[in-house]
C-alpha positions in Angstrom: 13.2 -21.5 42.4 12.2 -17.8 43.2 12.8 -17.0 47.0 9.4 -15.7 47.8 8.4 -19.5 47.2 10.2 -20.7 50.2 9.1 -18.4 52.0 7.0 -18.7 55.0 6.8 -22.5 54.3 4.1 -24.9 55.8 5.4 -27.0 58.9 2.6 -28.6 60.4 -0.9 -28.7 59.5 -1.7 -25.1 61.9 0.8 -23.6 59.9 -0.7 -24.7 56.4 -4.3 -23.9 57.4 -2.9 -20.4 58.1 -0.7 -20.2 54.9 -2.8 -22.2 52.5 -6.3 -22.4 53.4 -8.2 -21.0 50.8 -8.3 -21.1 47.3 -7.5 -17.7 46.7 -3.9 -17.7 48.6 -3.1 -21.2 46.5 -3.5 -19.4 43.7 -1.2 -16.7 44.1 1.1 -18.9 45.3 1.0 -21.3 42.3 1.2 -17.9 39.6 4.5 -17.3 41.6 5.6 -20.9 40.5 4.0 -20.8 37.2 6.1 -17.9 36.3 8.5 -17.9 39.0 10.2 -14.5 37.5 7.4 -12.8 37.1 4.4 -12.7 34.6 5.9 -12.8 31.0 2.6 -12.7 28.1 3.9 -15.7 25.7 1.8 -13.1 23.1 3.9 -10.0 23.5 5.7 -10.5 26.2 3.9 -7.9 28.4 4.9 -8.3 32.6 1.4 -7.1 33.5 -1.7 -9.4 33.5 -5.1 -9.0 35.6 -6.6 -11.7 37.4 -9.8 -13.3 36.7 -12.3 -13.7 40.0 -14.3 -16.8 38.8 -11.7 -18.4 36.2 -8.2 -19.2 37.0 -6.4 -16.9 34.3 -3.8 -14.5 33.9 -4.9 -12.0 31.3 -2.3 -9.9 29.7 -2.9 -6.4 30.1 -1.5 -5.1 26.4 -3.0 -7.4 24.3 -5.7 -9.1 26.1 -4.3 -12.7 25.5 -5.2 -15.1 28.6 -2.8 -17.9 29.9 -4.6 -20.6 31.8 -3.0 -21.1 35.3 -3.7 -24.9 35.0 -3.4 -26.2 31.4 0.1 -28.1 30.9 0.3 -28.8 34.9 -0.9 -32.2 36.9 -3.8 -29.5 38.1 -5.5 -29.3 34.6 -9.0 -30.2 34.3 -9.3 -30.6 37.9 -12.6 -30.2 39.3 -11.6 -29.5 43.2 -10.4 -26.5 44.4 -6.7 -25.9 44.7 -7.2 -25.7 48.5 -7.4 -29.6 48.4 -5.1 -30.3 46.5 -2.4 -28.3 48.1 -3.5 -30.3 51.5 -3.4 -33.2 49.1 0.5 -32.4 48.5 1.3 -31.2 51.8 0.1 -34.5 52.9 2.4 -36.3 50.9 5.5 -34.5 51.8 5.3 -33.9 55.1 4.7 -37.4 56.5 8.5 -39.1 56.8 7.4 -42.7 55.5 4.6 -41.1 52.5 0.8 -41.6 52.5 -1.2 -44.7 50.9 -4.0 -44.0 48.9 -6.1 -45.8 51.6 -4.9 -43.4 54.5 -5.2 -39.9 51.6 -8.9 -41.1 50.9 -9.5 -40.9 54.7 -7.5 -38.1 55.7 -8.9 -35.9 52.4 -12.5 -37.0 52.9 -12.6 -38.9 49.0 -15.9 -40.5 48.1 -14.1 -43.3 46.5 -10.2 -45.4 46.5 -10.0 -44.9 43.4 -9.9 -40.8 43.7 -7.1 -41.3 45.8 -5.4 -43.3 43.6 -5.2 -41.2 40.7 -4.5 -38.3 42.5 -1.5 -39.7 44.3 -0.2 -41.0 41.0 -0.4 -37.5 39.5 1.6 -35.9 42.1 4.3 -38.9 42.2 4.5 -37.5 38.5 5.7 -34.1 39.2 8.2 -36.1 41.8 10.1 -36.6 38.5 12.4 -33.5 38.3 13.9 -33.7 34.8 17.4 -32.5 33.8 18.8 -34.2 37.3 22.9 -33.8 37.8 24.0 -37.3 37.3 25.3 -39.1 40.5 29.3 -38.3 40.8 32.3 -39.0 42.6 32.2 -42.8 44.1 28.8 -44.6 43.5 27.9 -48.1 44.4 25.4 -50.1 41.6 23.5 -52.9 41.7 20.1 -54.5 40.7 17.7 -56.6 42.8 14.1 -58.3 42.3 11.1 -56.5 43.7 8.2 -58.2 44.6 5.5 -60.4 46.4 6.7 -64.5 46.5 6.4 -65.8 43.3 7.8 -69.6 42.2 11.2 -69.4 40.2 14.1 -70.0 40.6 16.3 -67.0 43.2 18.6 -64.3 42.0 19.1 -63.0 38.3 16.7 -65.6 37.7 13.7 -64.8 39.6 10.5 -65.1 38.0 7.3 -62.8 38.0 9.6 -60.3 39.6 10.6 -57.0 38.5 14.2 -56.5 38.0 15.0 -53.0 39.7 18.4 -51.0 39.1 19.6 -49.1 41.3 22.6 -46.4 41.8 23.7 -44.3 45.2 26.5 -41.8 45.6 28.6 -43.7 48.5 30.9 -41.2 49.8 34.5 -42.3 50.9 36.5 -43.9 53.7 35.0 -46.8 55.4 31.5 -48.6 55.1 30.2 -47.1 58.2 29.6 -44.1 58.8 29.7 -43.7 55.4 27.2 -40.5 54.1 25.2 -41.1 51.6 24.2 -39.1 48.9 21.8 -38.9 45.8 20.2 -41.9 45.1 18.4 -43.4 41.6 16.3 -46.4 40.4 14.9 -47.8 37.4 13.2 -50.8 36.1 15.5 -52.8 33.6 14.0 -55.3 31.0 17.1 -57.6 32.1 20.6 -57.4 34.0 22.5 -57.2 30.3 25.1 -55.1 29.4 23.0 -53.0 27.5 20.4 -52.3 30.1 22.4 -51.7 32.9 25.3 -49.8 31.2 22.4 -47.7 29.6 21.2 -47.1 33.2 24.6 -45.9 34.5 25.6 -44.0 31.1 22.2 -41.9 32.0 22.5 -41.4 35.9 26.4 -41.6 36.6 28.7 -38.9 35.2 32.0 -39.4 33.8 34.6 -40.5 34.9 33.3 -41.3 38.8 34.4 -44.9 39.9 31.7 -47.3 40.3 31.2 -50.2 42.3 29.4 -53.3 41.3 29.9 -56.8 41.7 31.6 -59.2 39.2 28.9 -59.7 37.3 29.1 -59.4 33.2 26.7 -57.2 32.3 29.1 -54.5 34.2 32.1 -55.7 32.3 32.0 -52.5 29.7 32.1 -49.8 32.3 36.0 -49.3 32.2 35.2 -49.4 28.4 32.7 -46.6 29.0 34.7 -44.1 30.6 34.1 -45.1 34.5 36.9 -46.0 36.8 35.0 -49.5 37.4 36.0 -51.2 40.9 34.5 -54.8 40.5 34.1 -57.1 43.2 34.7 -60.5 43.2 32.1 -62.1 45.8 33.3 -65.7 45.1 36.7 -64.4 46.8 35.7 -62.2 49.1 33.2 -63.6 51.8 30.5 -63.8 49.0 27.8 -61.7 50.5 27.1 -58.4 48.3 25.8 -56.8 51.0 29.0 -56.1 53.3 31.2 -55.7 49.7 28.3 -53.3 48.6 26.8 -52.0 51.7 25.2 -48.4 50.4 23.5 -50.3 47.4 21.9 -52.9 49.3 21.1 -50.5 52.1 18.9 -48.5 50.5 17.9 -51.8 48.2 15.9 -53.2 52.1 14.9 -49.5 53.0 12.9 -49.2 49.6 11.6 -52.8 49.9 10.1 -52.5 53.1 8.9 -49.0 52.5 7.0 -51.0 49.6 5.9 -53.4 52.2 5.4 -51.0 55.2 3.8 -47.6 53.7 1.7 -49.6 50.2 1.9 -53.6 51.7 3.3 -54.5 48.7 0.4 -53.8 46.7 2.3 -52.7 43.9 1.7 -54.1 40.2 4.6 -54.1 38.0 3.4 -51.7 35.3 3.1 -48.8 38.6 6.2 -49.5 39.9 8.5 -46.7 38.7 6.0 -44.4 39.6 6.3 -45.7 43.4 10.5 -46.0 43.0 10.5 -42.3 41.8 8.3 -41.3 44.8 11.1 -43.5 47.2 14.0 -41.8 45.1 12.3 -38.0 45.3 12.4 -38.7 49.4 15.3 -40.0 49.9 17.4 -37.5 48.0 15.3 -34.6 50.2 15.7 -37.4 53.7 17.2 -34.3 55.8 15.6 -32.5 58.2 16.9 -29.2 56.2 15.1 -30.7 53.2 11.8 -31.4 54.5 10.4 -28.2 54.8 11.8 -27.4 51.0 9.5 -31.0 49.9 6.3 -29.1 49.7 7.3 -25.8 47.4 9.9 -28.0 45.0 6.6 -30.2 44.5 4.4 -27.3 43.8 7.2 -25.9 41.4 7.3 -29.6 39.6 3.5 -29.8 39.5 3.3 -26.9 37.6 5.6 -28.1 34.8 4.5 -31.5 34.8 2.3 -32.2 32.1 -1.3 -33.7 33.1 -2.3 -37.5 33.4 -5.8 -39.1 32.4 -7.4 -41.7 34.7 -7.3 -43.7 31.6 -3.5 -43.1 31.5 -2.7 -43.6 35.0 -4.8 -47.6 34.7 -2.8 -48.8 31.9 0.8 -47.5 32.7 1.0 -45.0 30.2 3.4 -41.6 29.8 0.2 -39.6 29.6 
């Protein structure tokens, strides 16, 4: 990211009002992170460009071709001035625990839920930061069932639950005290081999040792290229959470995040969107972080390309 976006960056809401209260500031702030080193014409590759009063575009000064500041990003189409949706976002990544889309529609002034909704879904989008590092060095993995009570029978078995995945850099030396770092989830169809060694093979790298407990569908991960450190819970006090504390940590934090921030009113098909939201938090949790939330968002929102309602309903890409 180019330095003049993290510069003079939003703290509290005084300081936002001041840095990002109009539409005309958010603008030149989002041309900064739509071409974060510096205007480039995709026509002739000009570095000049005028602005356009009434019409967000950047018009190339040689040959006239105009780049939309919004097409391709989670702003395109939008209606609403980029004012409120920068509040929108600041909202978001300033509170500690997130925002429902109850508590955005009264904060933001929506006329409707389902405004709030959407727009919260878009931005969880650009929460997805593609190319990632994978997780290295000693991880911890395991999967668990999230969601409301449901008859069935408990543990791999659960019924009308959605089997989550999940993968968290757990540092060295004892449990506690224990830092730790970068953090990912993913819905799996089932606890297989092929579904959970696919979800390592794309967030771990090569050759870090991994820690899971005994169960098969981690049996090809020596077989893989991972220094695999299986735990047998039947011989050691039988309780994953003290032979896998870092997993299982983060496992009750996301759940009652789930429960605490949304109530649990989560449907299956929207989950990952809400699990990338927890993952995009946690992996920015310090206090050094938190001030960076709100510019690596705007950066990711203008790469991100846009969601319909229609899309957003049904659970699809786009």
């Amino acid at each position: 990211m180019a330095e003049p976006l993290l510069q003079d960056l939003p703290r509290d809401l005084p300081t936002f009002l001041r840095r990002f209260g109009t539409d005309t500031r958010c603008r030149a702030y989002l041309v900064r992170a739509r071409w974060p080193e510096g205007f480039c014409c995709g026509g002739c590759g000009h570095d000049r460009a005028y602005s356009h009063k009434k019409r967000l575009i950047e018009e190339c000064r040689a040959c006239g071709k105009q780049h939309s500041i919004l097409a391709g990003t989670i702003f395109e189409q939008t209606k609403t001035g980029l004012a409120r949706w920068f509040l929108a976002i600041f909202l978001v990544t300033s509170s500690k625990g997130g925002i429902s889309a109850m508590e955005l529609q009264r904060q933001m002034g929506f006329g409707s839920y389902g405004t709030a909704w959407s727009w919260l879904h878009k931005i969880r989008r650009a929460m997805v930061v593609p190319g990632r590092k994978p997780l290295r060095d000693r991880v911890e993995a395991d999967e668990t069932y999230v969601g409301g009570p449901r008859p069935g029978k408990p543990g791999r078995g659960a019924a009308g639950k959605a089997l989550v995945a999940g993968a968290v850099e757990s540092g060295r030396g004892k449990a506690r005290g224990r830092r730790l770092g970068r953090l990912r989830l993913a819905i799996v169809a089932d606890a297989s081999a092929n579904n959970l060694g696919g979800f390592l093979a794309q967030n771990i790298a090569k050759p870090a040792a991994v820690a899971t407990d005994g169960w098969s569908g981690y049996g090809r991960l020596a077989d893989a290229g991972y220094a695999h450190q299986p735990i047998n819970l039947s011989s050691s006090w039988g309780d994953a959470a003290l032979r896998l504390p870092a997993i299982h940590l983060v496992f009750g934090l996301a759940k009652r995040w789930l429960l605490g921030t949304h109530h649990g009113a989560v449907r299956p098909k929207h989950l990952q969107a809400y699990l990338d939201e927890y993952v995009f938090r946690f992996n920015r949790r310090t206090a050094r972080s938190v001030a960076h939330r709100f510019a690596r968002l705007i950066e990711q929102a203008v790469k991100t390309p846009p969601l319909t309602y229609r899309g957003i309903v049904h659970g699809m890409a786009t």
